[in-house]
N, C-alpha and C positions, 0 to 999 in steps of 0.2 A: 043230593042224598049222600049220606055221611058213606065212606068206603070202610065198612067193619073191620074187613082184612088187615088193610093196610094199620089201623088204630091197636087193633091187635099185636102185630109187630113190633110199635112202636113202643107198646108196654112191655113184653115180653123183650125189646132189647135196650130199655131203662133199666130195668129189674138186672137185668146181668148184667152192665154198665155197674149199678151201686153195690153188687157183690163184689165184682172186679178193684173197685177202688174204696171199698169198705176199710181191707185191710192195711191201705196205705194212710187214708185218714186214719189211723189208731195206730201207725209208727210215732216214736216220738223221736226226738232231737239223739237221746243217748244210742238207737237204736241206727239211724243213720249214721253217728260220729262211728258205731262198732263196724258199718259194713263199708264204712270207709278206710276204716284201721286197715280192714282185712284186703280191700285193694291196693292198700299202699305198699301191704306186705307182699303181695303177689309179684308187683311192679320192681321191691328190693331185692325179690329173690330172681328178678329177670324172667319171669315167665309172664312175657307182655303180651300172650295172646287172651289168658285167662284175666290179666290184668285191665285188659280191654275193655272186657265185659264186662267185669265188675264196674269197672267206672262207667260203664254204659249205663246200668241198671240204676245208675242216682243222679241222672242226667234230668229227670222230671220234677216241673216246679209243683213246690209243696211247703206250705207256710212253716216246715219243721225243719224243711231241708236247705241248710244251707251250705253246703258242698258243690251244689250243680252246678257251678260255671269253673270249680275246681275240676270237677269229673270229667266234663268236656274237655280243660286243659290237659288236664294227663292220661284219658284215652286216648285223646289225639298224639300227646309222647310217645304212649306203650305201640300204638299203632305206627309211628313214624320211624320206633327200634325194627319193627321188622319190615323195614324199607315198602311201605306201601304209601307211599309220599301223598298220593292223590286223596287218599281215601280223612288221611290226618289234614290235609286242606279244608275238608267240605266241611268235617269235626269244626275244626275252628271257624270258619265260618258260620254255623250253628251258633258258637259260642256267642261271637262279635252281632250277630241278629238276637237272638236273647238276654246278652247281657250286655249290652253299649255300654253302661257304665263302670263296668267291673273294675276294681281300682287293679289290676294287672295287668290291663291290654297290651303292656308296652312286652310283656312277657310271651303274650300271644302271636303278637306281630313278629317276634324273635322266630317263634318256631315257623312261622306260616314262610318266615325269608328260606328255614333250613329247608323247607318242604318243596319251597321253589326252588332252591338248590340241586335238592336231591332230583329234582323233576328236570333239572337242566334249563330252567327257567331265569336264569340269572339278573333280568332287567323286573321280572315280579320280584326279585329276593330285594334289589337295593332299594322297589318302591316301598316295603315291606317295613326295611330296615330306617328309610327315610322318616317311616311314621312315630319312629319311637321318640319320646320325650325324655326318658331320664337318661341323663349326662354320664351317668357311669354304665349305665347298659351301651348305649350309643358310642364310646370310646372304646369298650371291649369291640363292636360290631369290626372292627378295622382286621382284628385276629380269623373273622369268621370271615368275611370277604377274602382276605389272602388266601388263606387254607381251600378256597374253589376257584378263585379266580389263578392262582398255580396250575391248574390241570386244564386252562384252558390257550389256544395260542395266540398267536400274535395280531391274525386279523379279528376275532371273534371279542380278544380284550378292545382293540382300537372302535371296534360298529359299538360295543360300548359305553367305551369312553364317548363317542359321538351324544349319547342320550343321556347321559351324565357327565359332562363335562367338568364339573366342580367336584367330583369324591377323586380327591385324593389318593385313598389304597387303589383304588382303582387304575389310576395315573401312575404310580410306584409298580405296582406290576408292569403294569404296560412297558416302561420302559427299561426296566429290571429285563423282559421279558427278548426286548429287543439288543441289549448289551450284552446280552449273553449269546445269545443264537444269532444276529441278525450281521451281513455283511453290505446290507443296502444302504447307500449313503442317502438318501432320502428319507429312510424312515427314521437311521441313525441323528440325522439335523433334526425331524419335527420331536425327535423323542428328549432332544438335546432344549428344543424350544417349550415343549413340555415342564422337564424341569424347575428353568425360572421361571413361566406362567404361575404355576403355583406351591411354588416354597418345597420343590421333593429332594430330595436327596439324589445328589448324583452319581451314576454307578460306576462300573468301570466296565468300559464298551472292549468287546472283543476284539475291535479294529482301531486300536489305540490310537495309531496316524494318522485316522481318516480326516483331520484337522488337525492343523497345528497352534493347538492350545498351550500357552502359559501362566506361568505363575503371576505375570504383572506384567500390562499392558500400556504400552508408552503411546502418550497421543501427545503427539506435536501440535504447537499454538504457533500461528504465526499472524501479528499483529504488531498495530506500530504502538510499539509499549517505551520509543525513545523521549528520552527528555524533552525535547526539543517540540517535541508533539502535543505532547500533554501540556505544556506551559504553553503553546503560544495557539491553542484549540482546546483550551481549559473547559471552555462550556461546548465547543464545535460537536458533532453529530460522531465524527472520527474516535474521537476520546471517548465518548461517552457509551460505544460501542463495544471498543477495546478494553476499558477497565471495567466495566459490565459485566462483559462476556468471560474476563478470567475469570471473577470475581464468582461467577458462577459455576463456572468450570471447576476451580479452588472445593467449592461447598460439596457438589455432586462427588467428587473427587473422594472424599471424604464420607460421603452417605455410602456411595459403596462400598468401600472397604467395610463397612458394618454387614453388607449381606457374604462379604468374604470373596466381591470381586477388584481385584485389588489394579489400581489405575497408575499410572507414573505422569505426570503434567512434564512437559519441557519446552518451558517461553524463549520464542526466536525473536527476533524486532524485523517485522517489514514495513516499514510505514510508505507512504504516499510517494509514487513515481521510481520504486524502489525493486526494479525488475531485475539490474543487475545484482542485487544485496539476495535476492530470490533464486539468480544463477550461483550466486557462490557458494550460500548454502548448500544448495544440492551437489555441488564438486568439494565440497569439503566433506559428504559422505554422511554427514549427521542425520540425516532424513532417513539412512537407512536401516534405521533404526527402530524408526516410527511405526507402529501397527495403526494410527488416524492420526489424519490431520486435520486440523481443522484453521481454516483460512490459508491465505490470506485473505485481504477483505476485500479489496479495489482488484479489479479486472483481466488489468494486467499482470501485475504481480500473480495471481489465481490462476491464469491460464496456464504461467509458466511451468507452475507448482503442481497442475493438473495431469499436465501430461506426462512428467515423472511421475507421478500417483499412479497414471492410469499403466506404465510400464512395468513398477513394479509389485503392483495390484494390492496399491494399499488406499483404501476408502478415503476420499477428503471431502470435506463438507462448506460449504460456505453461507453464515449464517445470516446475512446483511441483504445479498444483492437474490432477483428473483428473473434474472437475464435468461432465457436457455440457451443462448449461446452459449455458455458456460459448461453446459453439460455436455460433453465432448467424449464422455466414457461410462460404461456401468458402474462405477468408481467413483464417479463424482456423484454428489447431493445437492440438495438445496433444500434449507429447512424453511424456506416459502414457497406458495406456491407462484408457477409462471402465469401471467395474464392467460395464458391457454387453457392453461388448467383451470382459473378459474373461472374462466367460460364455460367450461364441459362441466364443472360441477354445479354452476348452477342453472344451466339445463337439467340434470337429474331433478336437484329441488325441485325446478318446475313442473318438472313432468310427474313426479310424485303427491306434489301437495295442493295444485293449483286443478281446478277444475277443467277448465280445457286448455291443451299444449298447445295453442294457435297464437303465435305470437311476433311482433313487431318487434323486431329491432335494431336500432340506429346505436352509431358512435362517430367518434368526432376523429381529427385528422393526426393523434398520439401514435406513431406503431403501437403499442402495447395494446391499445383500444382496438384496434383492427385486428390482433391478434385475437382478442380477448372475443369481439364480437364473430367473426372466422369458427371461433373451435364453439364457441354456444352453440353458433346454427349449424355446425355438423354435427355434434351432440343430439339435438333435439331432431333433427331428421333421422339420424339413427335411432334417434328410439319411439319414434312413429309420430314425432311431433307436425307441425305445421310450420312454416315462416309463411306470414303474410306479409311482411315487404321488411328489407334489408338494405339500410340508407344509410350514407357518410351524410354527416349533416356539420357544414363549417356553422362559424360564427357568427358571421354576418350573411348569412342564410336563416334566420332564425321562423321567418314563416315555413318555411318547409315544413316545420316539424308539424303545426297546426295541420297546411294544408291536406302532410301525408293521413293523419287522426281523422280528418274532415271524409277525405274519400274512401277510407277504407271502412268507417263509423264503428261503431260500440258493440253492436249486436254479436257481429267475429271473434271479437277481439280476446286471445284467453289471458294474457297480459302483454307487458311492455317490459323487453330489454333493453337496457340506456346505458352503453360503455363511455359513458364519460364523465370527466372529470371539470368541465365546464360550466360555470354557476349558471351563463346565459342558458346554455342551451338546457340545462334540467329545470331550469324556469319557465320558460318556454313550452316543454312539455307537461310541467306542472296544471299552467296556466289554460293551455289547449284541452286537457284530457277534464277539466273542470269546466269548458267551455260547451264541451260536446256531453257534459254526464259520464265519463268513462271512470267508472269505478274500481275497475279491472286490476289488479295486482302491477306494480312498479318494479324491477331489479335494479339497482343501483347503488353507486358506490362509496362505499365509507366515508368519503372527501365530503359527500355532501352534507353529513352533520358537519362541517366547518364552514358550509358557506355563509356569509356573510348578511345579505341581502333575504335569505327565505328562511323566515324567523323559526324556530324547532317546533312550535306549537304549530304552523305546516305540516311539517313531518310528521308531528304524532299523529296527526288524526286523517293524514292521507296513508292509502293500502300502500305503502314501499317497502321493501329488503332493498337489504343493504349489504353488499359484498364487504366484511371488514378481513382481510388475511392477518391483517398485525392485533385484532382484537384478544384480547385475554382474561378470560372466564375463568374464573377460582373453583375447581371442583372439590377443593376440600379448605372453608376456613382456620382449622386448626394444623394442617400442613402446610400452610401459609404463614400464622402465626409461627411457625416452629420453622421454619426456614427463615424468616426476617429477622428471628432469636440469635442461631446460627452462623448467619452473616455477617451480623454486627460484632461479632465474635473473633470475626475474622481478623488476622493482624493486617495492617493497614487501609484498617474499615473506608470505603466511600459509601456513600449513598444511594441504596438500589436504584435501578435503575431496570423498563423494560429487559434489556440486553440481558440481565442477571439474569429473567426467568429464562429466558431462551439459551444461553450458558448451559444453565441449570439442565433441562429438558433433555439439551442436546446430549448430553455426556449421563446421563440418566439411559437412554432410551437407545443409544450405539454403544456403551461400554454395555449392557447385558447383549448386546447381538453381538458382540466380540467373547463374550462369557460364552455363548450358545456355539457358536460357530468356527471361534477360532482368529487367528491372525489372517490378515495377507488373501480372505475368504471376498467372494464378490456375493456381497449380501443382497443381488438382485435378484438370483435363484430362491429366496427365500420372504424376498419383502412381499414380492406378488401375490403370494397365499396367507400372508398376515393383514389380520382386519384391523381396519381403524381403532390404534390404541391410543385414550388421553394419557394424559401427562402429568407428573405424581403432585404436580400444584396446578398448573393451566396449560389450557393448548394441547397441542398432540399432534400422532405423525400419521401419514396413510400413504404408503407409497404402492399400494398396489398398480397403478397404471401409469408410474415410471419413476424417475428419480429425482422430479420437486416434488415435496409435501404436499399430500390433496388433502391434509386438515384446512376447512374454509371454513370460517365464523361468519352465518350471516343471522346480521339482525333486525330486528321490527321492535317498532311502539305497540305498545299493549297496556290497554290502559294509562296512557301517558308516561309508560317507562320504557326502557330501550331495553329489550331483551335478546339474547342469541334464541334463536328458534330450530338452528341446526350447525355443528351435528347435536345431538340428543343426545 
């Protein structure tokens, strides 16, 4: 049965519905352009509460009216003059739900960043500002960010910078922020590290001595750069090291002084068996001079060198060898990493990428391999892994390896750690883990693309990483190009060589941590909290868990091509 009442209603509140909007269909275009006029004038004469309204009242869609996504924008202004921040937010978002397409969003977003300003919302304003597309609004935004982000302090800029770590104004405060007011030598280095991270301007810190910064930084070379060297080790590994490594030294040398950090090279000759030529330099006083050293190359000679370094607390680096006996002070480096290190790091890999950390593994009778296998399986039991058996495996021991695969079988197994460098014995467990079905992931090491005997079409299509530390990955082809340009440029051109990039790399990546920090600074207070950075053509450093490089390149066949898989 029909409900009369309610049908009654329904009429009776049509009928006043088509009165109500009778008179807005029969507005025309000139009729809204007038009551627009008359908002704008409201809005010029700064009476934006009346102004409000007016642009309120032509907020409704109407096929004459085409001002309404204007009205919304500048009731939301007039509304935003008298600091009601909240209310001009919800305005534009009206707008941005009724009009997506408005060819002036980028103007909307402008205001909705002030509105989150005014609100003290400062991480809505940059999302705000983020979204804007055109290139001249978006280059003013840097005026508008300074102008709030000044009234705000030191912690409040840095939580921040943490969520936007790439806006620049934002970073330029910050450390404006901290040069002015700050005497903490911690925030005063990360704000120093800031900086060169991303191209800011350097300010001038309250605490002028807190480092002792100069105009030009001498880094001593000490290599066997004698005659007598190079002629009769023309092709030897020594040479090729040596004039490599200046050779690159030379090039970086020179790139920086283009960011305006300005480098001083000084070539010493130590060549081979040359400890004493290493004590008399240092009594002749020349070394102390040096803000880096870098080498010597051989052991001896490096030790001698080291422990004046480490006296007078100036950083030396040794680019060739990856001993940690070497490392005898927070001062010394090594831009390889130790077989320790690279045991521990690729335990992480494993324990990250591999499906289960339960894992075998064997090495052969090298110390370095012992080392290597040592710090893996404290790695992986630190980090909740497994070892299911941990075996020295000689050479003429070659079933072992079978036997151990046999009784431990397949099912366990999450992969296989193999520290060695022994073609039998990776054969062997090539051969075994194919015998038993073991599919399971291989670690192993670089050497083994050179073995002879296990053809690479093996390797490609068996599961193996491969530990390569001396691998080098191009992260930019035309900064490669443009460094090969460069060099050949060079007066007394040789022929790159390895050593060149790592030359290169090296004096790239320790003259900006002598730019940041200063002279005669023990850059280990500062390596530990910086993350793995590549390197401006290939490679890279990571010294946060000591001072050899934990940059490890390991690679895998993928699709029958050899690719680095990590780092990323």
């Amino acid at each position: 049965m029909m409900n009369y009442r309610l049908l009654a209603a329904c009429v009776v509140a049509f009928c006043c519905l088509c009165l109500q909007t009778f008179p807005l269909q029969a507005q025309s275009k000139a009729a809204f352009f007038k009551k627009y006029q008359a908002a704008q004038q409201l809005y010029n004469a700064q009476q934006y509460g009346e102004a409000a309204q007016a642009f309120r009242s032509l907020t409704f869609a109407h096929k004459n009216n085409v001002f309404a996504a204007y009205a919304y924008y500048y009731q939301a202004l007039a509304t935003l003059k008298q600091s009601q921040a909240n209310e001009a937010r919800i305005i534009l978002q009206q707008l941005l739900d009724k009009h997506p397409n408005w060819h002036s969003l980028d103007d909307a977003h402008w205001l909705l960043a002030e509105a989150a300003f005014q609100e003290q919302k400062p991480e809505k304003a940059l999302g705000y500002l983020g979204k804007i597309k055109d290139e001249n609004l978006r280059n003013k935004a840097d005026t508008l960010k300074a102008y709030h982000f000044v009234r705000m302090n030191e912690a409040e800029l840095y939580d921040l910078h943490l969520q936007f770590p790439k806006d620049k104004q934002l970073a330029q405060n910050y450390v404006e922020k901290v040069a002015a007011h700050s005497e903490d030598y911690a925030l005063i280095t990360k704000a120093r590290q800031m900086v060169a991270d991303l191209g800011l301007s350097m300010p001038v810190f309250k605490v002028a001595n807190i480092l002792q910064t100069k105009p030009v930084y001498v880094v001593a070379v000490l290599m066997p750069f004698g005659v007598n060297v190079l002629k009769h080790d023309a092709m030897g590994k020594l040479a090729k090291i040596a004039v490599g490594l200046h050779q690159g030294l030379r090039l970086a040398e020179r790139q920086l002084a283009t960011k305006g950090i300005r480098i001083r090279l000084e070539a010493y000759d130590i060549g081979s068996g040359e400890e004493d030529k290493a004590l008399s330099l240092i009594n002749s006083g020349e070394l102390a001079k040096a803000d880096l050293i870098v080498g010597p190359l051989l052991e001896g000679s490096f030790k001698i060198v080291a422990v004046y370094a480490a006296n007078h607390q100036i950083p030396i680096i040794n680019p060739a060898i990856n001993n940690p006996a070497l490392l005898s002070s927070s001062y010394t480096y090594l831009t390889q990493p130790t077989p320790a290190t690279q045991g521990a790091v690729a335990a992480g890999f494993a324990r990250q990428n591999f499906a289960e950390a339960k894992s075998i593994i064997i090495y052969d009778n090298l110390p370095e391999h012992v080392l290597m296998a040592q710090s893996h399986r404290q790695a992986l039991l630190a980090a909740g892994g497994e070892v299911l058996a941990y075996e020295q495996v000689e050479s003429g021991d070659l079933e072992r390896v079978a036997a151990l695969l046999n009784e431990i079988g397949t099912r366990n197994v999450g992969y296989v750690f193999a520290a060695t460098s022994s073609e039998l014995i990776a054969s062997q467990l090539l051969q075994a883990s194919e015998n038993i079905g073991l599919t399971k992931p291989i670690i192993g090491l670089e050497s083994w693309l050179r073995f002879q005997e296990i053809p690479t079409e093996e390797l490609a299509i068996r599961n193996i990483y491969f530990l390569a530390p001396q691998y080098r990955h191009t992260h930019s082809q035309d900064a490669l190009l443009q460094f090969h340009s460069a060099y050949k440029a060079l007066p007394n051109f040789n022929e790159v060589n390895e050593y060149a990039y790592v030359g290169y790399e090296l004096l790239q990546y320790f003259g900006q941590m002598m730019y940041q920090y200063g002279s005669r600074t023990d850059f280990r207070a500062f390596l530990k909290d910086r993350s793995l950075q590549k390197g401006a053509l290939n490679g890279g450093f990571d010294f946060r868990h000591g001072n050899d490089n934990a940059y490890l390149p390991i690679l895998r066949y993928e699709y029958g091509e050899l690719k680095m898989v990590s780092p990323k």
